[in-house]
N, C-alpha and C positions, 0 to 999 in steps of 0.2 A: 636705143638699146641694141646690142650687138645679139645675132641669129642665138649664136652659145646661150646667153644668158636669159633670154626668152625659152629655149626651150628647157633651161634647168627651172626657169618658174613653174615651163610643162608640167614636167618630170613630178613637181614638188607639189601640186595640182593631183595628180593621180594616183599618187602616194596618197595622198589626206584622202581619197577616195576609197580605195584598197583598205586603208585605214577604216575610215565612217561606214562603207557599203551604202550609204545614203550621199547622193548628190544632185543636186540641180542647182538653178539658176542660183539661187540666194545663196546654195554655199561657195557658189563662183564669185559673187559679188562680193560677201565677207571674206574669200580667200583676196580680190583686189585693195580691200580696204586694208585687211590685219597686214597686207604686203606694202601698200604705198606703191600701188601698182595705179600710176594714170593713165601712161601711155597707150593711146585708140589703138594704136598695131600691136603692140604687145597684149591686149585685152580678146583684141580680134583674131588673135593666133592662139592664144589658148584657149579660147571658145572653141575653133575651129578644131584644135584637138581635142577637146573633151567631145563635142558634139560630132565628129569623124571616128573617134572610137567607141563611142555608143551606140553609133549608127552600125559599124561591121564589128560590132563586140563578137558574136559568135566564129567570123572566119578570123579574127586577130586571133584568139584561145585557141580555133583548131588550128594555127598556125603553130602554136605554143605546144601544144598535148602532141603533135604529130612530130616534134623535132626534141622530145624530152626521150632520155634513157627509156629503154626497154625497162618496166617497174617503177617507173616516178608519172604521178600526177602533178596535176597543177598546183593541187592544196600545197605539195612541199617545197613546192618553190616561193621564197623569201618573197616578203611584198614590195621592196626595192625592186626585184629584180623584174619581178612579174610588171611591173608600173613605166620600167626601163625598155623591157620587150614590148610593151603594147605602144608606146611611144614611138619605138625605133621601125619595127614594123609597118602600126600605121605610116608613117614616113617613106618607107620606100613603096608599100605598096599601091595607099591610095595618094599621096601629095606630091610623087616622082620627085622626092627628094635621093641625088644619088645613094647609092648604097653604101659606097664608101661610105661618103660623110654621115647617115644615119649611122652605120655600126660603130665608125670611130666617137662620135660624139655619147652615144649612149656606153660606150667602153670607156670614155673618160668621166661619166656621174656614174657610174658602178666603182672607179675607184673611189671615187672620192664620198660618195654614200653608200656602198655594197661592202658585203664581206669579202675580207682576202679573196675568195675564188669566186667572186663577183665576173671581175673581168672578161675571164677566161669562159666563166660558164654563159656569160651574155655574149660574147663573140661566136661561141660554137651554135648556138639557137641562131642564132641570124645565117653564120655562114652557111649550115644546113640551110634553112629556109633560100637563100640565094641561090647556093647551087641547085635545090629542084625546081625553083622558076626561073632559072636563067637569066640571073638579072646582070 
């Protein structure tokens, strides 16, 4: 299975999380089942993100809250979007996935599952976040 499509399983993974507020192992395990998800690498790469952004959940959200408008919280950002930034994030920051391809890949599941100004408003969170760490 091709990197893209492993991480839109991510993506679709953290969503039903965002969603639930309750996760662990068994709803990883029934997300592998209800998906027809066998594949060891593809199983072991969405572990590794669910359990990598569980691990730095608080510096991923203050990455979030520190790059949202003057007057916007987390709560109002859409749970696509917020599932897409935690995704993209962890990725550049803790898995040295380049930044390109993290911001490009999660700007194209914002099209395709965000709203209209999905795109743009996942692009400008990350591009903030890159230009103050220099990545």
């Amino acid at each position: 299975m091709k990197r893209s499509a492993t991480r839109e399983l991510a993506f679709q993974f953290l969503y039903s999380m965002e969603i639930q507020h309750e996760v662990g192992e068994e709803q990883l395990d029934l997300f592998f089942e209800n998906n027809n998800i066998t594949n060891e690498q593809t199983k072991a790469y969405i572990k590794e993100i669910y359990t990598g952004i569980s691990k730095n959940f608080d510096s991923i959200k203050s990455k979030i809250e520190q790059n949202l408008k003057k007057g916007w919280s987390i709560d109002r950002v859409s749970k696509v979007d917020i599932a897409l930034l935690k995704l993209a994030i962890f990725e550049m920051l803790f898995k040295e996935i380049p930044y390109k391809v993290a911001i490009n890949e999660a700007i194209e599941l914002a099209k395709k599952y965000g709203e209209d100004n999905s795109p743009s408003f996942i692009n400008g969170i990350l591009a903030s976040i890159v230009k103050e760490m220099n990545l």
